[in-house]
VOGU-3710 file (C-alpha; in Angstrom, 3 decimals, decimal comma):
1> xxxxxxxxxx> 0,000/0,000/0,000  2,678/2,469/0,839  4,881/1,585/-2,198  1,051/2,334/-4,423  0,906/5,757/-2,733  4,278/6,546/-3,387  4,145/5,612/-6,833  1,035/7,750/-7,270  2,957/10,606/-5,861  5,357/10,648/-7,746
11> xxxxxxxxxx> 3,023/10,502/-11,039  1,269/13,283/-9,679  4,329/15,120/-9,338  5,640/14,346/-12,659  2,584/15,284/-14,137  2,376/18,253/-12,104  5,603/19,588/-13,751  5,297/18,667/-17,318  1,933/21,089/-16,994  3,753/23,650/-15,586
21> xxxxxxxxxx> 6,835/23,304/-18,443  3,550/23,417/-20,844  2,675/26,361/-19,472  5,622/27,991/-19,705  6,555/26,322/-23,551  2,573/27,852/-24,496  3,200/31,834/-25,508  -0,418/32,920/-24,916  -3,047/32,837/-27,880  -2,733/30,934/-30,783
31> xxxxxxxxxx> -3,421/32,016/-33,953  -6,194/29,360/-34,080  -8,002/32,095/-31,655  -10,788/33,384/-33,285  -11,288/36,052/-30,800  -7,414/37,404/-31,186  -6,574/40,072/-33,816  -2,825/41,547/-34,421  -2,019/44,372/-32,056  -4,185/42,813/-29,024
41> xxxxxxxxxx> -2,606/43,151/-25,781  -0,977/39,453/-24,753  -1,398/38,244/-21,407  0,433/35,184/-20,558  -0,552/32,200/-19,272  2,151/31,194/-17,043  2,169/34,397/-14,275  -0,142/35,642/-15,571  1,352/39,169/-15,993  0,846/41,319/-19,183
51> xxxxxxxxxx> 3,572/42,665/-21,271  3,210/46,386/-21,871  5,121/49,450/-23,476  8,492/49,055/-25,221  8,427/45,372/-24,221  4,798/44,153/-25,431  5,463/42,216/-28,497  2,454/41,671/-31,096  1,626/38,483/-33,254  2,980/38,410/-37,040
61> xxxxxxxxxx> 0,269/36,576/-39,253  3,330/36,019/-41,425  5,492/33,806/-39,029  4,082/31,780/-36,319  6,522/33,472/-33,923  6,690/37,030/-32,042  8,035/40,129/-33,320  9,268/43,062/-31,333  7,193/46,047/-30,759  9,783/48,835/-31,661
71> xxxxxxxxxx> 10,996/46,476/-34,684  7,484/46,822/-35,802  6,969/50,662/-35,803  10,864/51,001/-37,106  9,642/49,201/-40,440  6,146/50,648/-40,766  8,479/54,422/-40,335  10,820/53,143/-43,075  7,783/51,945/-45,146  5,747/55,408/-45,355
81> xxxxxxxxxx> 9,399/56,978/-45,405  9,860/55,050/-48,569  6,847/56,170/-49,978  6,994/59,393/-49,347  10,122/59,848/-50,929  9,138/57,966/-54,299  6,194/60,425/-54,326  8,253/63,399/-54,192  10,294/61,996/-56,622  7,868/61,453/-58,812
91> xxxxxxxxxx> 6,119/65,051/-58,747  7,350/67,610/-61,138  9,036/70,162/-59,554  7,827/73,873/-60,007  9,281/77,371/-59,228  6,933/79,367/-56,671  5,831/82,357/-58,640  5,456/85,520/-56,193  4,002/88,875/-57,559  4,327/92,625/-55,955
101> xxxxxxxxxx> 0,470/93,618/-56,554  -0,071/97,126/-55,397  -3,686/98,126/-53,940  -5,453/101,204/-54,600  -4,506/102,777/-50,783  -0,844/102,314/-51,762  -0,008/98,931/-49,666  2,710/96,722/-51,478  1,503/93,108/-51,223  3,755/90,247/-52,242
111> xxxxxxxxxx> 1,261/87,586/-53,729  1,404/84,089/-54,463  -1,361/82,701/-56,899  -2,288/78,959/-55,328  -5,547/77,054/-56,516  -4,386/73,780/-54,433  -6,925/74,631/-52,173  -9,960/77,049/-51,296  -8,168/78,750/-48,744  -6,575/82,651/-48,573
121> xxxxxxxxxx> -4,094/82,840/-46,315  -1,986/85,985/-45,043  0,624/87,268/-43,188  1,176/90,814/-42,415  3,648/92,536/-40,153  3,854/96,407/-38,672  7,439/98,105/-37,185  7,660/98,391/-33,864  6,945/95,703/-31,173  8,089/94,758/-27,115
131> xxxxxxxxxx> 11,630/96,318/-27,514  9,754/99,890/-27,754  7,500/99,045/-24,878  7,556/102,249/-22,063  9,286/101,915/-18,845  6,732/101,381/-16,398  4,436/99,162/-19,273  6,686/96,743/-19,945  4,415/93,793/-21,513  1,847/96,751/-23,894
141> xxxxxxxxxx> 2,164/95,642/-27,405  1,521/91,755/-26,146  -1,498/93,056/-24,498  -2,455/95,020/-27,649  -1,889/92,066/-29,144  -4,208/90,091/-27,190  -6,873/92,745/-27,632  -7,828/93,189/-31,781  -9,917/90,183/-31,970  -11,770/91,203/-28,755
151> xxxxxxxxxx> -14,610/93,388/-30,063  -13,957/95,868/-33,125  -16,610/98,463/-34,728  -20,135/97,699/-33,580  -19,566/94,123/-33,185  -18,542/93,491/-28,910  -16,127/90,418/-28,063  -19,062/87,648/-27,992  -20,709/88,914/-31,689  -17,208/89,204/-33,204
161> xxxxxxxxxx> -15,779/85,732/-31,973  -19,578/84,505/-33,512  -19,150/86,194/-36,559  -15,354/84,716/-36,747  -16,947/80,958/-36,745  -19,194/81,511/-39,014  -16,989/82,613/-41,298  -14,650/79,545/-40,749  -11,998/82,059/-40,260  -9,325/82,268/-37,798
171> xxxxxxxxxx> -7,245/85,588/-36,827  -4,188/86,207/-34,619  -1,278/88,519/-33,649  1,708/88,386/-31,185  4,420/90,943/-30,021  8,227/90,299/-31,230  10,764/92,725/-29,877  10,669/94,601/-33,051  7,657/93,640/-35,376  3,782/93,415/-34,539
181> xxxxxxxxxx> 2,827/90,346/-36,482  -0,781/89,024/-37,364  -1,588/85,703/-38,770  -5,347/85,668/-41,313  -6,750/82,772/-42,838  -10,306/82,223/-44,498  -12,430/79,871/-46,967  -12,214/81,523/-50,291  -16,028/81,802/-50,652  -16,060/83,760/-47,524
191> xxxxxxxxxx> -12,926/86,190/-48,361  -15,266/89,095/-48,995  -16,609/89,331/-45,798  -13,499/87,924/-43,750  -11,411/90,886/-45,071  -14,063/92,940/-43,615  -14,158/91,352/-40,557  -10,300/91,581/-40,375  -10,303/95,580/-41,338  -12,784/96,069/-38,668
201> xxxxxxxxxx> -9,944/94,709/-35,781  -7,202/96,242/-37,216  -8,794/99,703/-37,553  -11,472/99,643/-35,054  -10,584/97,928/-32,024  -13,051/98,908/-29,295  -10,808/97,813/-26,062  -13,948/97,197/-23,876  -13,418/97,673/-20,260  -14,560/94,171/-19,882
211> xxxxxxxxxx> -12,717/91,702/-22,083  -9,675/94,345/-21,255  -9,752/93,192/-17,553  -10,024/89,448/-18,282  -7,390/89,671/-20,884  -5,178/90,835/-18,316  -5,542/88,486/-15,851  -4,509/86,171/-18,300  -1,160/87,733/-18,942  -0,774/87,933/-15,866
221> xxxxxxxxxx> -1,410/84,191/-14,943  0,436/83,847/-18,309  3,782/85,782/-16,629  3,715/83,900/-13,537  3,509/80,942/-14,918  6,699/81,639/-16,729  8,469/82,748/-13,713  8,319/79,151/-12,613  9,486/77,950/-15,869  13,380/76,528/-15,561
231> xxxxxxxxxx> 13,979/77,086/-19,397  12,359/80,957/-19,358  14,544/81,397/-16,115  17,555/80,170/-17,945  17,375/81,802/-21,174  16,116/85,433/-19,227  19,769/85,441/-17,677  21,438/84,446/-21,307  20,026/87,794/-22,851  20,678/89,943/-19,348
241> xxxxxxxxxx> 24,112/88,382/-20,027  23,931/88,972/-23,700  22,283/92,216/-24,198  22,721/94,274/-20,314  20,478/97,015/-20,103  19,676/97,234/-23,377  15,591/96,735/-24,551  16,186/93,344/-25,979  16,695/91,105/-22,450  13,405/92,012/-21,633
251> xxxxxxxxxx> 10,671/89,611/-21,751  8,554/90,492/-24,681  5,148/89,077/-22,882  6,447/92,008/-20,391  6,077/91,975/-15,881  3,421/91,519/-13,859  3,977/95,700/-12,360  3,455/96,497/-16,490  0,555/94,568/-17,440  -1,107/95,735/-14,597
261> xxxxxxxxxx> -0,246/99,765/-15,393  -1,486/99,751/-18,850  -4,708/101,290/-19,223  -7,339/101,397/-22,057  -5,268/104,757/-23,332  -1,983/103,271/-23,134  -3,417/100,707/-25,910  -5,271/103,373/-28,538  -1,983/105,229/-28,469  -0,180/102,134/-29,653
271> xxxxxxxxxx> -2,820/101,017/-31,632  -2,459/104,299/-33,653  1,438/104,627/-33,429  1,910/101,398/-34,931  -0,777/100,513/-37,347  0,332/102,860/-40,182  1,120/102,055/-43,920  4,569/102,836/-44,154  5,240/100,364/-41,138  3,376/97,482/-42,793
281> xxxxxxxxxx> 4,661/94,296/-44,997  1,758/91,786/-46,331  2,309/88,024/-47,963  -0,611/86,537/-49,309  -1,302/82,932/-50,659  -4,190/82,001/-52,780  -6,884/82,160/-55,382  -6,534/84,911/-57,720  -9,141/87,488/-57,657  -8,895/87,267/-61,702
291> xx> -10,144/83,519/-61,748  -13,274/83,329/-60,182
//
């Protein structure tokens, strides 16, 4: 009896461990598995532990086998790579053709005639930006800039930012030490009125009391934020280092002190210093006027 129950013993033992070397030989679902699709997460059967991240590995219907997750992605990169250079290859190169159009209120435009797509597009630029900022204000001409698409002729911030999405056209300006840039872009069939829309903030801005005050809390969060910043901390003390004293080691999103002591004057005195003709430079992309 006791040489039986040993014998079973060690059976069950043996049998024990050839499951467990089974289990450990089996590498999760087959490809007989209905259910499992390439790029489903593997869990495995021995520990039951799922491999995840760099290490997860995903089932090749080519090769009963594994392949490596970031030997996958390198080959579909070198694939589309591939492709993308045979297409460039096999497009005819062409010479961008750019025009100086003149309008009739004496602006020099530098034009480039694009039918690609339904879309105007323009870039325009005025002298003068954050290096010419007062003592005192430092941080004006980004808060000007933060200002033209908040309300402009009789249209107040809500109406205008409704009459912007409705138009499918999108607007914006920033501050550079020495340049006031804006940024325009619009459907073609909705140019007409876009333009409008766009004259109306660049000669009308109304600089309501309201959306004045919430746009400068924003710079102001905006500033602080920065001062926390180890990068904008770094590269402040490169240009003190660089520059001294001089205009350019400010910050051109300005202080805290200066955003706070600009008023609603401070910004139509810019507005008017800067927005001027013989300050201005305009780029524009697009459908002709002469082909529609």
């Amino acid at each position: 009896m006791m040489r039986t129950d040993a014998c079973r013993s060690t059976d069950a033992t043996r049998h024990s461990g050839e499951s467990r070397n089974l289990e450990r030989q089996t590498p999760g679902p087959v490809a007989r598995d209905p259910g499992f699709r390439r790029g489903d997460e593997i869990e495995l059967r021995g520990d039951g532990r799922k491999l995840r991240g760099n290490g997860r590995k995903r089932w090749s219907g080519e090769k009963k086998g594994w392949i490596d997750g970031n030997a996958f992605r390198h080959r579909v990169r070198a694939f589309l790579l591939a492709c993308m250079t045979l297409l460039a290859l096999a497009l005819p190169a062409r010479a961008v053709e750019v025009r100086e159009v003149r309008t009739p209120g004496g602006i020099t435009v530098w034009f480039v005639e694009d039918h690609t797509v339904p879309i105007v597009a323009m870039n325009y630029a005025f002298y003068g930006g954050a290096a010419h900022d007062p003592e005192g204000k430092l941080g004006l001409a980004n808060f000007l800039s933060a200002m033209l698409d908040e309300g402009a002729g009789d249209l107040k911030s809500a109406e205008f930012q409704e009459r912007m999405e409705e138009l499918a056209m999108s607007m914006s300006h920033s501050a550079g030490r020495e340049w006031f840039a804006g940024s325009f872009r619009t459907l073609k069939k909705n140019a007409a009125e876009s333009f409008r829309l766009l004259a109306l903030a660049v000669n009308k801005p109304r600089f309501d009391q309201q959306p004045l005050e919430r746009i400068r809390r924003q710079l102001i969060a905006a500033v602080r934020s920065r001062a926390q910043d180890p990068d904008t901390l770094a590269w402040r003390a490169f240009r003190k280092m660089l520059f001294g004293d001089h205009p350019y080691a400010r910050d051109a999103e300005g202080t805290e002190e200066g955003i706070r002591a600009v008023t609603r004057d401070d910004l139509r005195g810019l507005h008017r210093r800067l927005f001027a003709r013989q300050h201005l430079l305009v780029t524009v992309a697009g459908p002709s006027r002469k082909r529609k």
